[in-house]
Structure formats: structure tokens, C-alpha cells
C-alpha positions as CSV (number, residue, x, y, z in Angstrom):
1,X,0.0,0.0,0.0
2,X,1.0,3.5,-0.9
3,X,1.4,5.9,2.2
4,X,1.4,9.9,2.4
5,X,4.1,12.2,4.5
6,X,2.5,13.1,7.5
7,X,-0.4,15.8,7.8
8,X,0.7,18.2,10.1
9,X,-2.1,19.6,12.2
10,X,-3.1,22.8,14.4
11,X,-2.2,22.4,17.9
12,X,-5.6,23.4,18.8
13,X,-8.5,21.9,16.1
14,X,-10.6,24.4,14.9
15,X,-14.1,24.1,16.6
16,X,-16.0,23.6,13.4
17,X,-13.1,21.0,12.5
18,X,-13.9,19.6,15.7
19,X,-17.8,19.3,15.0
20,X,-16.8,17.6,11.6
21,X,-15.2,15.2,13.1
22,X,-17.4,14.1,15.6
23,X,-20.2,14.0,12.7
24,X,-18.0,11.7,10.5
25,X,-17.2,9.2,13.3
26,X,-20.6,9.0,14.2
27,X,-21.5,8.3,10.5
28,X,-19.1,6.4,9.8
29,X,-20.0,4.0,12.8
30,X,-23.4,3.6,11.2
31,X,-21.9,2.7,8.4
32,X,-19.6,-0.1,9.8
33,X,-22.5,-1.1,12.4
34,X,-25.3,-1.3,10.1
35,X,-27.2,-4.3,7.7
36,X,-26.5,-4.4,4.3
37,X,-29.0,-2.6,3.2
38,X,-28.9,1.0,2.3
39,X,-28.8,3.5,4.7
40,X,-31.3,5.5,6.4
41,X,-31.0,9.4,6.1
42,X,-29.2,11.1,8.7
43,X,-28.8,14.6,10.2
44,X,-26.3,16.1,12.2
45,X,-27.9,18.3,15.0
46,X,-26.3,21.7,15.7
47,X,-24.1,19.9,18.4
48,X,-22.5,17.2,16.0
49,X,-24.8,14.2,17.0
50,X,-25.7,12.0,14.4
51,X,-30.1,11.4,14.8
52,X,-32.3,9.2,12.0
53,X,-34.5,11.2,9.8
54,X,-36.7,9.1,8.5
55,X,-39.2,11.4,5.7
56,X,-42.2,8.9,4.6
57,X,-42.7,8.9,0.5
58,X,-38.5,10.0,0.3
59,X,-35.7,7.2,-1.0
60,X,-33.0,6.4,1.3
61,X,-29.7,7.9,1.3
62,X,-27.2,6.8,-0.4
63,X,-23.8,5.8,2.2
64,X,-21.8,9.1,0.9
65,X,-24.8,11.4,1.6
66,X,-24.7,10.0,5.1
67,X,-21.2,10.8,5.9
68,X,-21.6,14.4,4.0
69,X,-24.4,15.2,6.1
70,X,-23.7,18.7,7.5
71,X,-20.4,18.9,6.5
72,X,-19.3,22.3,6.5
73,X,-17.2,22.7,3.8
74,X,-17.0,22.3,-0.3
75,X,-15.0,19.2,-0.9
76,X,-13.7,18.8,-4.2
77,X,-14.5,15.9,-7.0
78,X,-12.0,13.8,-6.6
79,X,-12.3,13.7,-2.5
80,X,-15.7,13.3,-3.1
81,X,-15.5,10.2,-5.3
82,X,-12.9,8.9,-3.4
83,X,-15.7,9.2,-0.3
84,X,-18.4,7.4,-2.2
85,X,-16.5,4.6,-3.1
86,X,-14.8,4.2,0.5
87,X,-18.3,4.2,2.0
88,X,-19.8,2.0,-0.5
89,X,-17.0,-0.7,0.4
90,X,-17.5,0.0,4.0
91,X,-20.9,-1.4,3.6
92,X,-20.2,-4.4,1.1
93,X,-17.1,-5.5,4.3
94,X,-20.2,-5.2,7.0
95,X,-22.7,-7.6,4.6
96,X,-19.8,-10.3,4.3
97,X,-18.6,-10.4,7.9
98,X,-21.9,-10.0,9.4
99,X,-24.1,-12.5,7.5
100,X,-22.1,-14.9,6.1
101,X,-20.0,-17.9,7.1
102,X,-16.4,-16.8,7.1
103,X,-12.8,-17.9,8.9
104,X,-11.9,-15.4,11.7
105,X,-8.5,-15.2,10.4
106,X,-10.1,-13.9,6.9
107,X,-12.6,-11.7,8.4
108,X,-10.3,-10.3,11.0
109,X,-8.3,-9.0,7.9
110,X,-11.5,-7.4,6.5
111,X,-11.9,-5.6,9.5
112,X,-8.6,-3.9,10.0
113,X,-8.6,-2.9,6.1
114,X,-12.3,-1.6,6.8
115,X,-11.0,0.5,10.1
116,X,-8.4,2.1,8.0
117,X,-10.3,3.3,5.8
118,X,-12.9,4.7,8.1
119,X,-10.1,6.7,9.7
120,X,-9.3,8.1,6.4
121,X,-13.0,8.4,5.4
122,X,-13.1,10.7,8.7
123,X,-9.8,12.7,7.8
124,X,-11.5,13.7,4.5
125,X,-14.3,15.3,6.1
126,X,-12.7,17.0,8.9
127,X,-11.2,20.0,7.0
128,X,-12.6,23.4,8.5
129,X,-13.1,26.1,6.5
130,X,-9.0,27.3,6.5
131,X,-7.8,23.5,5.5
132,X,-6.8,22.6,8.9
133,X,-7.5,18.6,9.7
134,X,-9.4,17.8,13.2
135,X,-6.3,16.7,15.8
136,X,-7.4,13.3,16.2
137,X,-8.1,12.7,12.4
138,X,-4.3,14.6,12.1
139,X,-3.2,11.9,14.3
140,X,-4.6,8.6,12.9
141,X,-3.0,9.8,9.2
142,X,0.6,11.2,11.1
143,X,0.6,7.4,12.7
144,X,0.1,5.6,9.4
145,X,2.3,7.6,7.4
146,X,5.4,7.6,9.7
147,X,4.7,3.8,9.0
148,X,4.6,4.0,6.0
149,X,7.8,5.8,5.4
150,X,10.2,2.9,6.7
151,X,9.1,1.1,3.3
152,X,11.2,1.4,0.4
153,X,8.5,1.0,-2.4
154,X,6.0,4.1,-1.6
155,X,5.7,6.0,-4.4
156,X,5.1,9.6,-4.0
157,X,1.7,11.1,-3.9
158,X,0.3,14.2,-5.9
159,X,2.0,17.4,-4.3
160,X,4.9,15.5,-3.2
161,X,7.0,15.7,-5.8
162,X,6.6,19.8,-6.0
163,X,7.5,20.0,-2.6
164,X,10.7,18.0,-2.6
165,X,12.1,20.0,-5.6
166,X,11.2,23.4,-3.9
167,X,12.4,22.1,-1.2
168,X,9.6,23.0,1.5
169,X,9.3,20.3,4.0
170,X,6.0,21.1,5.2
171,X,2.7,18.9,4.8
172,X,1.2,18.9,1.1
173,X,-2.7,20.1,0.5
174,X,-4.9,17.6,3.2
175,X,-7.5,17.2,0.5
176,X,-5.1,15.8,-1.9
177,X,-3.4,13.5,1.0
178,X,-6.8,12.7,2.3
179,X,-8.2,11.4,-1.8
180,X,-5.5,9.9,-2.8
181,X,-4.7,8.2,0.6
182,X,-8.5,6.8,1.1
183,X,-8.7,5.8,-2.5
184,X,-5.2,3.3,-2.3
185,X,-6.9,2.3,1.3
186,X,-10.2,1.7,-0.6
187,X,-9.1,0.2,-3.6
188,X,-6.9,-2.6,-0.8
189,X,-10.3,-3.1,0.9
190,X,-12.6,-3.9,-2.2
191,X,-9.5,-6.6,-3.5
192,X,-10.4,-8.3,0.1
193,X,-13.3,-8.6,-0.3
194,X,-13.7,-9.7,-3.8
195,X,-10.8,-12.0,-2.5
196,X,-12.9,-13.2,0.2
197,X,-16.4,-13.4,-1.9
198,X,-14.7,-17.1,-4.0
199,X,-14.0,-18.3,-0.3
200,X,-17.0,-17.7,1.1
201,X,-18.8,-19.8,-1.6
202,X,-16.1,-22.3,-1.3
203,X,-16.5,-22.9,2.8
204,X,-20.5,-23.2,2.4
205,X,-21.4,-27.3,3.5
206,X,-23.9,-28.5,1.2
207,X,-27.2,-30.7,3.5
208,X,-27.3,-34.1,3.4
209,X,-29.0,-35.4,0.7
210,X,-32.7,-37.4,0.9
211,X,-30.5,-41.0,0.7
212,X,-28.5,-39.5,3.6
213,X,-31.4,-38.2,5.5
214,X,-33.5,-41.6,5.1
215,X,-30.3,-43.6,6.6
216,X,-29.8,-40.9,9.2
217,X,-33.7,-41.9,10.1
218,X,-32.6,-46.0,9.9
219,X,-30.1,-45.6,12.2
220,X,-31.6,-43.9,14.6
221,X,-34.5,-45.5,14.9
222,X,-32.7,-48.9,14.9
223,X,-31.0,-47.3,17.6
224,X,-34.0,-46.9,19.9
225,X,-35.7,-49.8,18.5
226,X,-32.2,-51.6,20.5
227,X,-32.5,-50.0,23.4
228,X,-36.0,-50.2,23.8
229,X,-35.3,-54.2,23.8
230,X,-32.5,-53.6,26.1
231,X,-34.6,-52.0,28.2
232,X,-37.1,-55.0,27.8
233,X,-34.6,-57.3,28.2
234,X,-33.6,-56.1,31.4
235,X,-37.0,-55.7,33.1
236,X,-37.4,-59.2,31.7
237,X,-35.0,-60.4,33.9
238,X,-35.5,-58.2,36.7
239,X,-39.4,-60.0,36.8
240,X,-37.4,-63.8,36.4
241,X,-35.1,-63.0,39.7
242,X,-38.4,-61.5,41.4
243,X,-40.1,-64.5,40.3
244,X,-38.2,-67.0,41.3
245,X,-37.2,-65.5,44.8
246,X,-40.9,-65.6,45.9
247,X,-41.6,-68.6,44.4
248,X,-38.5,-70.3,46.5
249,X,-40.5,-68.8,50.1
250,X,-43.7,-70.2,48.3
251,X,-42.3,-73.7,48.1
252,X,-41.9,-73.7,52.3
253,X,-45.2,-73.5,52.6
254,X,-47.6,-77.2,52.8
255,X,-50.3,-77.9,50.2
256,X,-52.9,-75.6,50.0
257,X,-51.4,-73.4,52.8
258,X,-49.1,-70.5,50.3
259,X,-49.8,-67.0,52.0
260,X,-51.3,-64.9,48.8
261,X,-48.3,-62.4,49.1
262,X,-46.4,-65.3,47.9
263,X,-48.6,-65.8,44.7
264,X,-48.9,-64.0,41.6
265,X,-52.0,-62.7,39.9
266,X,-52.7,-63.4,36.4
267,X,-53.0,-59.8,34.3
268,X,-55.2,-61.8,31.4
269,X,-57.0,-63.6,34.2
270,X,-58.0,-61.3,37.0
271,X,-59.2,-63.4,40.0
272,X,-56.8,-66.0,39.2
273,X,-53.2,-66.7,40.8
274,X,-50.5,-69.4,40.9
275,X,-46.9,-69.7,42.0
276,X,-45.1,-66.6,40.7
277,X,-42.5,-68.4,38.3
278,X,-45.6,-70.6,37.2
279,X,-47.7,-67.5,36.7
280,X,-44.7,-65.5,34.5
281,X,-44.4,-68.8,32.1
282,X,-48.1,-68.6,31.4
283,X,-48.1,-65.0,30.8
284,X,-45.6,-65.5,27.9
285,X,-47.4,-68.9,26.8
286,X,-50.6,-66.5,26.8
287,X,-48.6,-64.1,24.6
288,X,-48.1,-66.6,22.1
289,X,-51.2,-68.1,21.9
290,X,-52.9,-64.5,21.3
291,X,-50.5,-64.7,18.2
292,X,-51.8,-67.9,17.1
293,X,-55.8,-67.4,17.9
294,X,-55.8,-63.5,18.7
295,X,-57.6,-64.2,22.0
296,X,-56.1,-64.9,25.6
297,X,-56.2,-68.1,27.2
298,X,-59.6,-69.1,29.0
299,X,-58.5,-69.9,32.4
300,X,-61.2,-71.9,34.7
301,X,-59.3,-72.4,37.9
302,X,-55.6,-72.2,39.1
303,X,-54.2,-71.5,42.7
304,X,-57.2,-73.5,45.3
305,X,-56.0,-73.2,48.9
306,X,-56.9,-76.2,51.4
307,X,-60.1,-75.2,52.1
308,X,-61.3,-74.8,48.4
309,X,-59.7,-78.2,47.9
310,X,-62.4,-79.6,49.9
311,X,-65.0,-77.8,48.3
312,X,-64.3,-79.3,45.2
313,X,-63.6,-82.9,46.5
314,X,-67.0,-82.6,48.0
315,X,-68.7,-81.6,44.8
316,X,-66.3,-83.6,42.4
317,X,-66.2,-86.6,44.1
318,X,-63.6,-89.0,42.6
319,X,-62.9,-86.5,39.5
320,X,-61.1,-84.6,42.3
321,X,-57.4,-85.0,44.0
322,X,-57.6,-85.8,47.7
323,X,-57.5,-82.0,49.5
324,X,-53.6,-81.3,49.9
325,X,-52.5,-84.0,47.4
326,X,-53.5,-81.9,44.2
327,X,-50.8,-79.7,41.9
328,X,-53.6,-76.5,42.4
329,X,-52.9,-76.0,45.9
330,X,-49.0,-75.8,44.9
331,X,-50.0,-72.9,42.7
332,X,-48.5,-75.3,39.6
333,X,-51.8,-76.5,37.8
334,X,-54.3,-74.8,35.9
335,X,-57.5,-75.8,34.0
336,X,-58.1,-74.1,30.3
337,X,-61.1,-73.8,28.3
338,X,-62.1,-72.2,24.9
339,X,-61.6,-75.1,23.0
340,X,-58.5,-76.7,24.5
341,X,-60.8,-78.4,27.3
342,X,-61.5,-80.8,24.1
343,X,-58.7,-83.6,22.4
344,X,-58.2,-82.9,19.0
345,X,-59.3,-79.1,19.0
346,X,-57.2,-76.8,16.9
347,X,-56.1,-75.1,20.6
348,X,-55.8,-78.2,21.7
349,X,-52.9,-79.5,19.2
350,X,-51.5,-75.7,19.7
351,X,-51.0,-76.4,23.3
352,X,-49.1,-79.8,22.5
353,X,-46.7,-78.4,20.1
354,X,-45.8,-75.5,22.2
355,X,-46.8,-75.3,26.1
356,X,-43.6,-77.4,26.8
357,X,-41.6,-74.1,24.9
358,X,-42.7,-72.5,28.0
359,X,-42.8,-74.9,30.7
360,X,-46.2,-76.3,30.8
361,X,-46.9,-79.7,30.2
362,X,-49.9,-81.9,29.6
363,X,-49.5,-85.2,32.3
364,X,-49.8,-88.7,31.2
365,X,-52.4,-89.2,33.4
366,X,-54.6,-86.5,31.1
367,X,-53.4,-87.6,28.1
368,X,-56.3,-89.9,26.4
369,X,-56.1,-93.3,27.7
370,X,-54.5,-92.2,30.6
371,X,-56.2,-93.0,34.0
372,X,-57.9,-89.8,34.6
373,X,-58.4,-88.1,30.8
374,X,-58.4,-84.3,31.0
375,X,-57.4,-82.5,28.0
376,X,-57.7,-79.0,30.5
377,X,-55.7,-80.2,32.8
378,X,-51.5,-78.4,32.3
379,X,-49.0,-78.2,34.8
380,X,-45.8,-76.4,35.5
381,X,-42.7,-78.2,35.9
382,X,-44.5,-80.7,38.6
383,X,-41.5,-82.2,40.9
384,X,-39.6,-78.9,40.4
């Protein structure tokens, strides 16, 4: 980048420089603050201060007419070119930062080219009325061009030249500095950012597609299909070990005589109950036979304490088991209807082929042409 000699500046700033100045920073953070879109009007109050003035039915100013706003002075063309161009970029590096997907390193770059050329931006508008440049404005360019000077490949800017030869050491014309210094500064900013438009595009991730978005949908819900049955599994288990821990206690107890906080209850079968391990084996039995039919299990009797034993020995007669000698009062027997009370039934053969899967068995002495037929009649593990 090309650098002017310094701008030397009045100890003390003119007061209307001073107002200038203030003006232009204020606009000037607008500008760097704002959305890309263009600018509202604004007007500088008699004090300096920057205020919206919004004018229904009126088009928005443009970024130069912002930063002009009150100005005090006649700038020439070329300064005022060089202003609309500056401001312009000032607006295009706030879009690309602000609203797009950028490195930091990149847009960090942006930024520091951008706040060079607002300084310069507000050095070109603080000129009072005699030329003089507001001190802190005088300051920002004095800064940069003592930079500047320690490189070997500035050129010299317009005024410079005349000065050498004649000798005069003192500061060329500020509005010539000021143009030709913001228009180098803006001219570095606008190659950024074109720079930085290609990698902008470039960085931008493109969504999955539908393939990728259906298998995204697989996995996941494969994934909670797997816990789900983990889940399962583990309650599963968690009901055997229950299970089998009360059914132990039950197995203390004599014929007829198991406590019913010992037994289970039947949730297909409400008012019926047998041992607990007995009564999980036919709730998955049930399960299966609901696959096979689409209907539970009838169940006619299961658990009979002592006392019910004799009931039914006194009605029954000889079709019954001597009270305390019969597999209901160890909460292992149960009697089945809806067709499996009769041999040959379609539930009937069902229950042959698969009660043992489970557990439950049909006893020789039920099976036709055994001593006591009973095709009802299952049992679960008997002995055990």
C-alpha cells in the first residue's frame, strides 16, 4: 500500500473542525455497524450528534450522503469520489462479515482494512473552512504515514513531488493527501473482499441429501428400537429373579397353605393366581397363543387353597385329587377352556406343540387313555 508524508495539524482543532469530526465518526460507525441494506438518512444536529431522519414517500440515502451530512465545507471531486467509493466498500465488508460464514482469520483481515479506511474516510471530512485537519483525524493519518515511510516501495503522492524539488518540507494540500490516501486504502479493501467473496462460496457445506437423511432416520431409529429391547430385556430379567425368589419362600409353605403375598396374579386372568414363576411362564405362553388365535387363554381355575380343595372334593367326588394331594394347591396346575378343554381341537394340538416351549406340560395321566383323561388339565414343571 501506498502511504502519504505526515499531515501536520493545528495544535488546537478548529471548533467547526472539531464538529466535523465528531459527525463523520458517528456516520461512519453507522456505516460499519449497520445491515447491508442502504442507509437511512441522517442529520447532524447543531451539536454534532448524528439522529435518524426518517421522511415517509423520500428514497434512502445513499452511504456518501450519510457521511456528507452537515459537512461544513465544499470538498472537491476527486475527494468526493474517493468518499463514495470508500463508504460503498464500508458497507459491502459489513454484509460479508456479518451475514455470512467466514474464517476469523479472513474476516479479521476485512476488519482492519475496513477501520483504516474509516479513519481516512473521517480525515477527509474533517477539513474546517481554512484547511486545517481535526487533531485526532491529524493523528490517525501522522501514525500511518510515519509507518509508512520505513518502506522502500511508496511512491510519492500528488503534491509531493513539487515539494521536494522546492524544497519545502512542510505537509502537502490535506485534500489531496486525504483522496489519494483513502482511494489506495479503498481500492486494498474492495480486492479483500472480492478475495474473500470465492471463499465464502467455497466454505459453504452443502445438507445431506434425501439418501443420507432416510439412513440418518434408519439408524436412529434402529438405535432406539435396540435400546428399547434392552430396556425390555432387562426388566425381563429383573421379573425372572423377582419371580423365582418368591416362588422359593412359596415352596416352604404345605399344600394348599401359600400366603397370597407369595402368589402372583394373572394380568389376562383377574381373579386367578398361581406360584409366581408358574404365573410368568403362562403370561408368555398366553402371549403366544394371542399370536396364534388373537384371543387370551380361558383360564377356569388355578391357585385352590386347602379349604377350596375340599370344596371341590365334595362336589367332584372321585374326578377330584384328595385336598392337599392336588398340583392347584402348589399354585402349579391350571385348567383351560375355549376349546382346549376338548382332544383334537385346533387349541388343543397348539398347546401340545408348544406349552412345553414354556414350561407347561400336559401329564400322562390326562393324556387320552391315561387314568384320569383331562385334556384342560397343564401343569408347570411338577417335581420342580
Amino acid at each position: 500500500m501506498k502511504h502519504p508524508h505526515p499531515a501536520t495539524a493545528h495544535p488546537v482543532a478548529h471548533p467547526v473542525a472539531r464538529c466535523t469530526a465528531f459527525a463523520a465518526v458517528v456516520a461512519i460507525g453507522a456505516l460499519s455497524m449497520s445491515a447491508p441494506a442502504a442507509a437511512s438518512p441522517v442529520s447532524i444536529a447543531p451539536e454534532g450528534v448524528a439522529a435518524p431522519a426518517t421522511v415517509p414517500g423520500t428514497e434512502p440515502a445513499d452511504p456518501l450522503s450519510v457521511v456528507l451530512a452537515g459537512t461544513p465545507m465544499t470538498l472537491d471531486a476527486e475527494t468526493e469520489e474517493a468518499l463514495a467509493d470508500a463508504t460503498g466498500a464500508l458497507v459491502q465488508a459489513r454484509h460479508l462479515t456479518t451475514s455470512t460464514d467466514m474464517r476469523a482469520k479472513r474476516a479479521a483481515r476485512i476488519e482492519e482494512a475496513a477501520a483504516e479506511v474509516r479513519e481516512l474516510v473521517i480525515a477527509a471530512t474533517a477539513v474546517s473552512a481554512e484547511g486545517t485537519v481535526a487533531a485526532s483525524a491529524a493523528a490517525a493519518l501522522a501514525d500511518r504515514t510515519e509507518r509508512a515511510s520505513r518502506s522502500d516501495g511508496r511512491s510519492a503522492l500528488p503534491g509531493e513531488a513539487a515539494d521536494e524539488a522546492s524544497g519545502d518540507t512542510g505537509s502537502p494540500s490535506v485534500t489531496e493527501v486525504s483522496a489519494a490516501h483513502l482511494t489506495e486504502a479503498t481500492e486494498d479493501l474492495s480486492a479483500l473482499l472480492e478475495s474473500s467473496a470465492g471463499d465464502v462460496v467455497s466454505e459453504v457445506v452443502p445438507g445431506p441429501t434425501k439418501k443420507e437423511i432416510a439412513a440418518q432416520k434408519a439408524r436412529a431409529r434402529a438405535k432406539a428400537e435396540a435400546k428399547a429391547e434392552a430396556e425390555a430385556a432387562a426388566r425381563a430379567e429383573a421379573g425372572r429373579k423377582r419371580a423365582a425368589k418368591l416362588a422359593a419362600q412359596a415352596k416352604k409353605y404345605g399344600n394348599g397353605q401359600i400366603p397370597s403375598n407369595l402368589l402372583c396374579d394373572l394380568s389376562f386372568a383377574p381373579g386367578h393366581e398361581l406360584r409366581c414363576d408358574a404365573a410368568l411362564a403362562i403370561e408368555d405362553l398366553n402371549a403366544a397363543f394371542r399370536a396364534a388365535f388373537g384371543r387370551n387363554l380361558k383360564v377356569n381355575d388355578s391357585y385352590r387353597s386347602y379349604a377350596e380343595q375340599v370344596a371341590v372334593a365334595a362336589t367332584m367326588g372321585a374326578l377330584a385329587a384328595p385336598p392337599g394331594t392336588s398340583n392347584h394347591g402348589l399354585g402349579q396346575a391350571i385348567d383351560l377352556g375355549g376349546g382346549i378343554s376338548a382332544f383334537g381341537s385346533a387349541e388343543y394340538q397348539w398347546m401340545a406343540a408348544n406349552a412345553g416351549k414354556f414350561g407347561w406340560i400336559h401329564p400322562a395321566w390326562a393324556e387320552p387313555g391315561g387314568s384320569k383323561p383331562e385334556a384342560w388339565h397343564w401343569e408347570y414343571k411338577t417335581g420342580a
